[in-house]
C-alpha positions as CSV (number, residue, x, y, z in Angstrom):
1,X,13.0,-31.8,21.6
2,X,14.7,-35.3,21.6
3,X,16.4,-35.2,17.8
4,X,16.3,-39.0,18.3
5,X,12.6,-39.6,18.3
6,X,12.2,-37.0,14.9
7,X,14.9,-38.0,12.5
8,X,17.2,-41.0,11.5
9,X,20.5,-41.2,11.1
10,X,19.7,-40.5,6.7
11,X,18.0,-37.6,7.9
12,X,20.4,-36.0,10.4
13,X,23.2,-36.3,7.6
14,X,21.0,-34.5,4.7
15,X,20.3,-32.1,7.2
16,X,23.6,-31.3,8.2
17,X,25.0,-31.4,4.1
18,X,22.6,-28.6,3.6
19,X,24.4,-26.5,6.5
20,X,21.8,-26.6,8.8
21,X,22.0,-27.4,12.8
22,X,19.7,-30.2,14.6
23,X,18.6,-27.0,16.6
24,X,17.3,-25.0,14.1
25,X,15.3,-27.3,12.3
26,X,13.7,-28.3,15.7
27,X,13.0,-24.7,16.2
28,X,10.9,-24.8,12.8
29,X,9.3,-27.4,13.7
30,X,8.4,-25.2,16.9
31,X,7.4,-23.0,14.8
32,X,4.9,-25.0,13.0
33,X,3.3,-26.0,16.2
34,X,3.6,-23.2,17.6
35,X,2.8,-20.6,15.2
36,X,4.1,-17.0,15.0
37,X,3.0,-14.0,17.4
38,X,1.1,-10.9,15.9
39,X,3.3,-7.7,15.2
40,X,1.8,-5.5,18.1
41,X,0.6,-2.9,15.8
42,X,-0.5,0.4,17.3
43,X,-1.3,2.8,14.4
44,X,-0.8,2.5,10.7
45,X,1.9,5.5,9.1
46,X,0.9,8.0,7.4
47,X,2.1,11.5,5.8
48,X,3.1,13.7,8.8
49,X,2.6,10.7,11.7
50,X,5.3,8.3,10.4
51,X,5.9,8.7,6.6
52,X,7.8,12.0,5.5
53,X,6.8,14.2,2.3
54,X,9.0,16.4,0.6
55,X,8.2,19.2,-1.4
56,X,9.9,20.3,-4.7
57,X,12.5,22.4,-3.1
58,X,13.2,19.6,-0.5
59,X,13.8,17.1,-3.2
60,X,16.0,19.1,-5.2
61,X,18.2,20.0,-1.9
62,X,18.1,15.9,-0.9
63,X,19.2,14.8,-4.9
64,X,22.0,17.6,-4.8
65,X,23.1,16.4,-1.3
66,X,23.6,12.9,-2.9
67,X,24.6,13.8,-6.1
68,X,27.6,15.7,-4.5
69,X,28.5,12.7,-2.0
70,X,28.5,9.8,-4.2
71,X,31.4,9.6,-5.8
72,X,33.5,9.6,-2.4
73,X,31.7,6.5,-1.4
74,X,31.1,3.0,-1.4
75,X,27.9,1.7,-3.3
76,X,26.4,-1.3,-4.8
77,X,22.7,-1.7,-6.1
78,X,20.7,-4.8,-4.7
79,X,18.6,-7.0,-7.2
80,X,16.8,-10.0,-6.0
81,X,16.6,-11.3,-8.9
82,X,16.3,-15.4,-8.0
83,X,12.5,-16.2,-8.4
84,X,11.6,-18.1,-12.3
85,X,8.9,-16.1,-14.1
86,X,6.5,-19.2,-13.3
87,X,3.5,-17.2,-11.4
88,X,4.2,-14.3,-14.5
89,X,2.2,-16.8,-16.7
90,X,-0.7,-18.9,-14.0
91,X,-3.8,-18.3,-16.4
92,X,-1.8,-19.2,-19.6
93,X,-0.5,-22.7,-17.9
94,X,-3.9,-23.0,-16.3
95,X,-5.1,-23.1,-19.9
96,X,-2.7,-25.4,-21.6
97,X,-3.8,-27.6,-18.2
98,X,-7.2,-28.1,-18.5
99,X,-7.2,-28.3,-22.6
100,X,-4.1,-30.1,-23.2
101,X,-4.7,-30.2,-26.7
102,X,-6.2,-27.9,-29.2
103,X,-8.4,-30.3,-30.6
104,X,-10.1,-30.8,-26.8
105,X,-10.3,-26.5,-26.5
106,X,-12.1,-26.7,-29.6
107,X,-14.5,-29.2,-29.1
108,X,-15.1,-27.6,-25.3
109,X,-16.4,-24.6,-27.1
110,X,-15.2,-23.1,-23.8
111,X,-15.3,-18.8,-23.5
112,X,-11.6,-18.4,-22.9
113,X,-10.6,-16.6,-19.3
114,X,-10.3,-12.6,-19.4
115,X,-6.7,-13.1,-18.6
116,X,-5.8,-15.7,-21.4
117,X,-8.1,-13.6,-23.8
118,X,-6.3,-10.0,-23.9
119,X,-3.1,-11.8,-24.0
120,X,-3.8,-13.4,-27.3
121,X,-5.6,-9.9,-28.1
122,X,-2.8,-8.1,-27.9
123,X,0.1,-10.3,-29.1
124,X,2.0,-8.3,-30.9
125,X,2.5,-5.8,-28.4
126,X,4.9,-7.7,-26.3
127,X,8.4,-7.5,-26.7
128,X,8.7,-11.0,-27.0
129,X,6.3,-11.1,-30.2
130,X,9.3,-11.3,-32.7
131,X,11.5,-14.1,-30.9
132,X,7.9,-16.0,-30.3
133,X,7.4,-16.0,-34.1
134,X,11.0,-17.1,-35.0
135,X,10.2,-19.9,-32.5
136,X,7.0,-20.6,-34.0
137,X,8.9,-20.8,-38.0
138,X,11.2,-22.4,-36.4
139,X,9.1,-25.3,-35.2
140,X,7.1,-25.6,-38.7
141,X,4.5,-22.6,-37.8
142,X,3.2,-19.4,-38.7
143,X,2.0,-17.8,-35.4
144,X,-0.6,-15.6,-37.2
145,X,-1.9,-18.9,-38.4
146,X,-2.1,-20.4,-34.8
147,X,-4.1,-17.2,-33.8
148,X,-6.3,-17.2,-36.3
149,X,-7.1,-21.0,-36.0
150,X,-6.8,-20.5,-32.4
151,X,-4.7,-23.1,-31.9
152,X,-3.5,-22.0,-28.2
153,X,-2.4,-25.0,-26.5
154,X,0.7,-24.7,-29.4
155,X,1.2,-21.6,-29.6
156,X,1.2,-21.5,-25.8
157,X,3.6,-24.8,-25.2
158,X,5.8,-22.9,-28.0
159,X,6.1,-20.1,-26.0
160,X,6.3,-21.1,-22.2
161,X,7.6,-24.8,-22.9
162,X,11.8,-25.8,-23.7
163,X,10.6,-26.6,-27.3
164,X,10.2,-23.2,-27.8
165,X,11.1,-19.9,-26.0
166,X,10.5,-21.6,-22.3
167,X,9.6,-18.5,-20.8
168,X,7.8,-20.5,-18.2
169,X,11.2,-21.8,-16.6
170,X,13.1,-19.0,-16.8
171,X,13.8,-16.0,-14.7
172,X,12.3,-12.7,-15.0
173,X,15.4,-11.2,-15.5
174,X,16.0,-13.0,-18.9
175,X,12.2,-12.1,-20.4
176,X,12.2,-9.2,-23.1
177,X,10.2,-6.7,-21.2
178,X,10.1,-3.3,-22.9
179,X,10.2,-2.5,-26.9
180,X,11.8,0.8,-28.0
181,X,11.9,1.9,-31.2
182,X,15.1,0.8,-32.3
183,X,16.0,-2.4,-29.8
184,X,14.5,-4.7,-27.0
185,X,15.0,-4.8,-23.4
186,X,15.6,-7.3,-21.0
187,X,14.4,-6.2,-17.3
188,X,18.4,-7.4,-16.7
189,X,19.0,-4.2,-19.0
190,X,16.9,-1.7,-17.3
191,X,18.2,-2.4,-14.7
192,X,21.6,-1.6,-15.6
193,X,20.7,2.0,-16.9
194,X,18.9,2.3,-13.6
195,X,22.3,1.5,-11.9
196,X,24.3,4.1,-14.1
197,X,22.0,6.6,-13.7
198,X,21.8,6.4,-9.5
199,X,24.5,4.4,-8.3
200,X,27.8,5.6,-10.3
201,X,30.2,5.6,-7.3
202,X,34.4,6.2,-7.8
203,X,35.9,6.4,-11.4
204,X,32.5,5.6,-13.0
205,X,32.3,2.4,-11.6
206,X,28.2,1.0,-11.1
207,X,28.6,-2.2,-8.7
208,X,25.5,-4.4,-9.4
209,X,24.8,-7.2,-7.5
210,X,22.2,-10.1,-8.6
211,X,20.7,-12.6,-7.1
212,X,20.4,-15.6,-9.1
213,X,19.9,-19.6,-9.4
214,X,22.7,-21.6,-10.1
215,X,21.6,-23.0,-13.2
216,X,20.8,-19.6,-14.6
217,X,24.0,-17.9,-13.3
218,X,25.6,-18.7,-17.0
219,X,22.6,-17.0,-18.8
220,X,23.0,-14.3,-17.0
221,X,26.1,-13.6,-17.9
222,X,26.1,-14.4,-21.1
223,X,23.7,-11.9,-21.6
224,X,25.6,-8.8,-19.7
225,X,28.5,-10.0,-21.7
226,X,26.9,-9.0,-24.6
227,X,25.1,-5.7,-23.8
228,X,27.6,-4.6,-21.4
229,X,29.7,-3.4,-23.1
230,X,26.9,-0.8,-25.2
231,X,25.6,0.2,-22.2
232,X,29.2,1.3,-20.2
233,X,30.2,3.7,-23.6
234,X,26.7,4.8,-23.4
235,X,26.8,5.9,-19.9
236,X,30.1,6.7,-19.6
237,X,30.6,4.1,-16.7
238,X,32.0,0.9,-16.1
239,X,30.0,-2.1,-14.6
240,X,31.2,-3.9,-12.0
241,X,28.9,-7.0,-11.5
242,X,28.4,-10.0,-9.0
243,X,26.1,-12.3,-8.6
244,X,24.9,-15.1,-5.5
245,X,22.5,-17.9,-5.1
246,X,20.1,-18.5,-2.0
247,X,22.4,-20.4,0.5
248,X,20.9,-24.4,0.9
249,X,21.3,-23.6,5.5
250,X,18.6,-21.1,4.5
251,X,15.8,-23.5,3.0
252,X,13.3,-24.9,5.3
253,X,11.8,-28.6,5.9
254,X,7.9,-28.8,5.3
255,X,5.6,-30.6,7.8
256,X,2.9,-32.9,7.2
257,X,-0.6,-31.4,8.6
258,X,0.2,-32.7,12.4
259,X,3.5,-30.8,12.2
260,X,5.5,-34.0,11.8
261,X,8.5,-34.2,9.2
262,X,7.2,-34.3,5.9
263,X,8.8,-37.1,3.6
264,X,8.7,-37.6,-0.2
265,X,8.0,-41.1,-2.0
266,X,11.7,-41.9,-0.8
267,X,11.3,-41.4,2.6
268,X,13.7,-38.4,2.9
269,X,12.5,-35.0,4.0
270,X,11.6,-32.0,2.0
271,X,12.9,-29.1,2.3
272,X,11.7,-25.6,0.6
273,X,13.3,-22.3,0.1
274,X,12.9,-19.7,2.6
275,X,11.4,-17.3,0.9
276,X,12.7,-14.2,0.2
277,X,13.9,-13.5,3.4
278,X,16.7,-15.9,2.7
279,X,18.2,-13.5,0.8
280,X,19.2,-11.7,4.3
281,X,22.7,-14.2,4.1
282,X,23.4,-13.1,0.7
283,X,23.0,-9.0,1.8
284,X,25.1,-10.0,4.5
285,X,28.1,-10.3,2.8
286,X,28.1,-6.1,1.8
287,X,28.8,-3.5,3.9
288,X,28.3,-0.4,2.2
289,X,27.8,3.5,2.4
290,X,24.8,3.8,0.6
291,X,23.2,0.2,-0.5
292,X,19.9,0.0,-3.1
293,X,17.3,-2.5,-3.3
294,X,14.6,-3.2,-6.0
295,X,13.3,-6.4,-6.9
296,X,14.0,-7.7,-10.9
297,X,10.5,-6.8,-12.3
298,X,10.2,-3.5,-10.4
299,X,11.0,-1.1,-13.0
300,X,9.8,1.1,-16.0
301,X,10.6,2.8,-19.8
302,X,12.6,5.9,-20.6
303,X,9.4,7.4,-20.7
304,X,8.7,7.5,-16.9
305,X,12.2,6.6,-15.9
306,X,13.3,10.3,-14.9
307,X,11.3,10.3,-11.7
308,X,12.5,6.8,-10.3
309,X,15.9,8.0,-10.8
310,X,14.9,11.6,-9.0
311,X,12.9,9.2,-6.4
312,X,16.2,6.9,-5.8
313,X,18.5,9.6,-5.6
314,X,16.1,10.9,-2.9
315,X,16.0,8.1,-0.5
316,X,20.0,8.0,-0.8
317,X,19.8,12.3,0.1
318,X,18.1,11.2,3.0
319,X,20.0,8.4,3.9
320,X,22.8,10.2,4.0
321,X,21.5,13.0,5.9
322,X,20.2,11.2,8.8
323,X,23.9,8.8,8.8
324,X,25.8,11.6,8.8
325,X,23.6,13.0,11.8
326,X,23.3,9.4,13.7
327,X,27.2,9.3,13.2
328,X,27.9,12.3,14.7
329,X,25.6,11.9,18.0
330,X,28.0,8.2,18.2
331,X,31.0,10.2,17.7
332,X,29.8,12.7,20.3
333,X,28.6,10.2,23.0
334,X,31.9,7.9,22.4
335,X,34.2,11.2,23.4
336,X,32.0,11.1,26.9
337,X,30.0,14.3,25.5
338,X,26.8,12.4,25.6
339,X,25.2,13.5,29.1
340,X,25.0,17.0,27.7
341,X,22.6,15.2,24.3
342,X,20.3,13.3,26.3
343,X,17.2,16.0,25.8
344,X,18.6,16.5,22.2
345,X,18.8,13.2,21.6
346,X,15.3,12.4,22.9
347,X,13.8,14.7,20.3
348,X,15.6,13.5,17.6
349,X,14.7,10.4,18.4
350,X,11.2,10.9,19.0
351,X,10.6,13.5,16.0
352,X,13.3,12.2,13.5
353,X,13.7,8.6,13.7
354,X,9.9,8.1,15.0
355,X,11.8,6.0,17.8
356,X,9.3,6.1,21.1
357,X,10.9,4.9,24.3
358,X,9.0,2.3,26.4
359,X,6.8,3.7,29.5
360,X,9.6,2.9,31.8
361,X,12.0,5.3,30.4
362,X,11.1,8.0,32.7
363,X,12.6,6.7,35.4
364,X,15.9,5.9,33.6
365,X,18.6,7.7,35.2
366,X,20.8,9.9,32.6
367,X,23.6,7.3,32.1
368,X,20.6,4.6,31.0
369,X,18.9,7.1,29.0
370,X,22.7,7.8,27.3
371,X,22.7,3.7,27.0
372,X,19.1,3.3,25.3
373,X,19.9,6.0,22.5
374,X,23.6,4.6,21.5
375,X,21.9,0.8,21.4
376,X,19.2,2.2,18.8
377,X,21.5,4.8,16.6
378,X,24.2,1.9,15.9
379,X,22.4,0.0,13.7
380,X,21.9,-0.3,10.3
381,X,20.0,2.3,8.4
382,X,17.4,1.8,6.3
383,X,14.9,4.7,4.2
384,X,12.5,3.0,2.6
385,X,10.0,4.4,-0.6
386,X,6.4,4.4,0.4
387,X,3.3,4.8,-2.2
388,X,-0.5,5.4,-2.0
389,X,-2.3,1.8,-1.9
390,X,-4.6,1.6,-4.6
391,X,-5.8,-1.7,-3.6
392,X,-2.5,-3.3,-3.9
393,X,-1.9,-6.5,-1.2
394,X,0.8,-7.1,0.9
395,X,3.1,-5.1,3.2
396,X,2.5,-1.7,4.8
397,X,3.8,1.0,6.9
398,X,2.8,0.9,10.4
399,X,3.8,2.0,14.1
400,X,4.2,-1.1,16.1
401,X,5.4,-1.7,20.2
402,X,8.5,-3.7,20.3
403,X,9.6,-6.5,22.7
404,X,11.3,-3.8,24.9
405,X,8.6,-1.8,25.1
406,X,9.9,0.6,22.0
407,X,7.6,2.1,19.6
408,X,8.7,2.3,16.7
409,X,8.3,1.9,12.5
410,X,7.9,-1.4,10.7
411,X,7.0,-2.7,7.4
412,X,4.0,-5.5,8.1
413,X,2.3,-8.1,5.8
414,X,-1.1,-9.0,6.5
415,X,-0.6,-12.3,7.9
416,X,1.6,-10.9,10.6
417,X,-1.5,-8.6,11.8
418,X,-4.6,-10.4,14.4
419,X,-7.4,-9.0,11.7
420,X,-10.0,-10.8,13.9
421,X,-8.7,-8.5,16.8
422,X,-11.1,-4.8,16.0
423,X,-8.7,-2.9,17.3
424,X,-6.4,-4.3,15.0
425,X,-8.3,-4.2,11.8
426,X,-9.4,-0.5,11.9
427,X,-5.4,0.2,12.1
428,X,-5.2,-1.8,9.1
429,X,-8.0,-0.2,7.3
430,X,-6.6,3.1,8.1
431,X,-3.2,2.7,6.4
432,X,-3.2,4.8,3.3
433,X,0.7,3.5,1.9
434,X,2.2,0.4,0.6
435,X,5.3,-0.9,0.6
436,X,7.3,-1.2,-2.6
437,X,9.8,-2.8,-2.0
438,X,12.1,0.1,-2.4
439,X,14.7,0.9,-0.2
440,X,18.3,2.8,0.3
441,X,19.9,1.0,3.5
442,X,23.8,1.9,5.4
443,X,25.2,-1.4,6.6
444,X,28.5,0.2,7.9
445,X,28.5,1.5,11.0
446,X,30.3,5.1,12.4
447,X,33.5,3.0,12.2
448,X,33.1,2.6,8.9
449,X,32.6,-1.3,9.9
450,X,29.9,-3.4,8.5
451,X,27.0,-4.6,10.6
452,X,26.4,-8.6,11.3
453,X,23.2,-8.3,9.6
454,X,21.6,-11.3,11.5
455,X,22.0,-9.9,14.9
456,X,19.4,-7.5,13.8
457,X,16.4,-9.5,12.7
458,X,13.6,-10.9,14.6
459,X,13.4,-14.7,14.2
460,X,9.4,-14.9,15.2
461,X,8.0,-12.8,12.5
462,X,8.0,-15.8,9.5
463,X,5.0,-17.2,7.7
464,X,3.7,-20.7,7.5
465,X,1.5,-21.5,4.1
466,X,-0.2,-24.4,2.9
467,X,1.4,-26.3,-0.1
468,X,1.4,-29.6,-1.5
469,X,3.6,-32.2,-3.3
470,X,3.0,-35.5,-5.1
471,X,-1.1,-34.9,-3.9
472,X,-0.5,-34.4,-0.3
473,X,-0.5,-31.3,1.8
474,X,2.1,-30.0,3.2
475,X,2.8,-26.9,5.6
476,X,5.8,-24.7,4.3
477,X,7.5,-21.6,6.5
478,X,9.0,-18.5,5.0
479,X,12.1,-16.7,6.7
480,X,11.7,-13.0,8.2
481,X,10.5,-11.7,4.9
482,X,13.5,-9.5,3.5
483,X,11.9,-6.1,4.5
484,X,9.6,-6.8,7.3
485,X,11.2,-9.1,10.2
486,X,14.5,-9.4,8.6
487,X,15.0,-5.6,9.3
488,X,13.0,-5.8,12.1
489,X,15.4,-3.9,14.6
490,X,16.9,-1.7,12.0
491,X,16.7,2.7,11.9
492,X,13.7,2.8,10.2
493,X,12.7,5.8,8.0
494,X,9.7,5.8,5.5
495,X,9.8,8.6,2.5
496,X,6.4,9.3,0.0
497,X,7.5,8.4,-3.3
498,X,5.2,8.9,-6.7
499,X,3.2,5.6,-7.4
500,X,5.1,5.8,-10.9
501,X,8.0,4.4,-9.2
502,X,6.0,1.2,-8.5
503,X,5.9,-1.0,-11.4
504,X,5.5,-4.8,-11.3
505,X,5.1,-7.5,-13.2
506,X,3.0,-10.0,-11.6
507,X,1.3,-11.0,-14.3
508,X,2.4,-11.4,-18.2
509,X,-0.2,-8.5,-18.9
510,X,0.9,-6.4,-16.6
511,X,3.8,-5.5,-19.1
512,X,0.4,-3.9,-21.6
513,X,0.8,-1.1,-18.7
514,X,1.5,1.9,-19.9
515,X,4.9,1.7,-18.0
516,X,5.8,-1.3,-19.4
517,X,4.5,-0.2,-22.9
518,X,6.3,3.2,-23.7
């Protein structure tokens, strides 16, 4: 692509201030024309054909097994934690939208939406109810008052707009999300117990890393300042916690609707974050034993709290187990003992790891055989918690064939899967498990050195969406999603988990839940 004919001498130097090469923008733009290929899906997992379930005794023996290896090793607990609470409230800025003030929602004489309704219902069970009505005083109003009179577009501005509490521009991670009887939580805070409770490495330290925006970096702080310290005596623990914002190399520029640069009223480009499969530069920068991811708002109360910490210790058992395996079959082929594994290691492949060699294996000799299994045991490790799909959408568990012929595991949104291709949507009707987003991962190698995560993620597996700005359409592309392309060429292990252990908050209502609730 001639770089000359695209882009102007303004544009090549904002491209290159945001640490992005010529090349790879051109390769978006590729992209754009070009699409992205189908994952090659040949069967959805499921229990016993892809996903492993434990029973009882199993768990216990996988939570003792991590329990016991912990403290000897090196651990930190993953929260994407970037993303403003914006989508949390749609219906509720949808409403302030179209009424703008109470006086028009009056006269409209308009049935309020389902959505907007049981929030207003059930007020006073958020955790945010008290703050919102200090707001509301604050600001020369009684919020029972405002409900009563239903003046919404006030009470709503009050509670999602900088005059008031501005939950609408901030972060999940600073919303009050669970009441207890004596205090408030922020999900920031549950977070942190979850972290004592599953990730307490060497002399009681929990390492806690967030991902965050800059300009709420100092928010966030200030609040762990001030509960931190609560939280470590009641514990017994000390927190050690870091924090990193989505790299500017990793955003990506938008295209008009002929897949030509897109430019804003000032004729410069736009460019729009990557999604969250940006966040691959930020995990990057870790190397750990045993590493935890769980997205901000993906988390519960005391009340059902005991089984996500059973669930996470789990997932690290098993990660451990199978590391400790892989590392020794390394070990063993590294000391020239390997051409004695090969039938060993075929099996363990095949039945352990769910790795399936391509057709051509067969006629491998032994010393290509011994090459194909050390290439796919050194590489990072992930274990990933899989629930029951009741109706949720998004990514799944299935078997898919590989560029090199492998079969093997992957985690697979729907727009990465040819639905109009039969074959293809049976296999997608059959899955039974979702992906939540839950996952314990090794990024150190045998050596005990860390992995260059980006050698091991598949650049054509991104997403283009529609968008617009300033009234015009646009065409935006996503990264390698986090967990699906971004991991593409990882060890690959899925594990049943309860669906209690799946709780998010996509919407402000979801938090009436009883999970969310007490």
């Amino acid at each position: 692509m001639n770089h000359n004919q695209l882009f102007n001498q303004q544009d090549i130097e904002q491209i290159r201030s945001k640490g992005i090469t010529l090349d790879a923008v051109s390769e978006q733009i590729n992209h754009f024309s070009n699409g992205f290929p189908a994952l090659n899906v040949t069967a959805a997992a499921t229990i016993n054909n892809g996903i492993k379930k434990y029973d009882d005794a199993t768990v216990q023996q996988w939570i003792a097994g991590f329990e016991k290896q912990l403290p000897s090793l090196t651990g930190l607990k993953f929260v994407p934690a970037s993303g403003a609470a914006t989508r949390m409230f749609k219906e509720l800025f949808d409403f302030v939208n179209s009424f703008k003030t109470d006086d028009t929602f009056a006269q409209s004489q308009q049935e309020i939406k389902k959505e907007v309704k049981i929030f207003f219902d059930h007020l006073g069970q958020f955790a945010f109810y008290d703050d919102l009505s200090a707001v509301c005083q604050k600001q020369g109003y009684d919020l029972n008052r405002l409900l009563n009179e239903k003046k919404y577009v006030t009470l709503l501005r009050l509670f999602l707009n900088s005059e008031g509490l501005n939950y609408g521009s901030l972060p999940k991670a600073l919303l009050l999300f669970h009441r207890y009887s004596d205090h408030i939580r922020t999900a920031i805070e549950e977070h942190l117990i979850e972290g004592a409770e599953y990730c307490k490495c060497k002399d009681g330290i929990v390492p806690i890393h967030f991902t965050c925006s800059e300009e709420h970096q100092r928010s966030f702080e200030l609040l762990i300042a001030k509960v931190q310290p609560w939280y470590e005596k009641k514990y017994n623990v000390r927190y050690q916690i870091t924090f990193s914002q989505q790299e500017p190399s990793t955003d990506t520029l938008a295209v008009d609707m002929n897949n030509q640069p897109f430019r804003d009223n000032d004729g410069r480009l736009v460019f729009r974050p990557g999604g969250h499969g940006a966040l691959l530069s930020n995990l990057n920068r870790f190397g750990c034993d045993v590493l935890f991811i769980k997205n901000i708002d993906n988390i519960t109360t005391d009340k059902y709290n005991n089984t996500t910490f059973r669930y996470k210790k789990v997932l690290g058992g098993v990660l451990l187990h199978y590391c400790q395996k892989i590392f020794s079959y390394l070990r063993q082929i590294d000391s020239g003992a390997g051409i004695s594994l090969v039938s060993e290691l075929d099996r363990f492949l095949r039945d352990e790891l769910c790795i399936i060699p391509p057709d051509k294996f067969t006629g491998y000799t032994e010393d290509e055989k011994l090459s194909y299994f050390y290439t796919k045991l050194n590489r990072p490790i992930r274990i990933c918690g899989m629930v029951k799909n009741e109706g949720d959408t998004g990514g799944g568990p299935f078997w898919t064939r590989n560029s090199d012929g492998t079969v093997s595991l992957q985690i697979a949104e729907t727009s990465q899967l040819n639905l109009t291709d039969e074959k293809v949507k049976t296999i997608f009707t059959s899955a039974t498990h979702f992906n939540p987003a839950d996952f314990a991962l090794c990024t150190n190698d045998y050596k005990g050195n860390k992995f260059d995560l980006m050698k091991y993620r598949d650049a054509d597996t991104g997403f283009i969406s529609k968008k617009s700005k300033d009234g015009r359409d646009l065409k935006a592309l996503e990264l390698p999603g986090l967990w699906n392309g971004s991991m593409s060429d990882w060890i690959t292990i899925f594990v049943d988990v309860p669906l209690i252990t799946f709780n998010p908050v996509k919407s402000v209502n979801d938090l009436l839940k009883q999970e969310h609730a007490g």
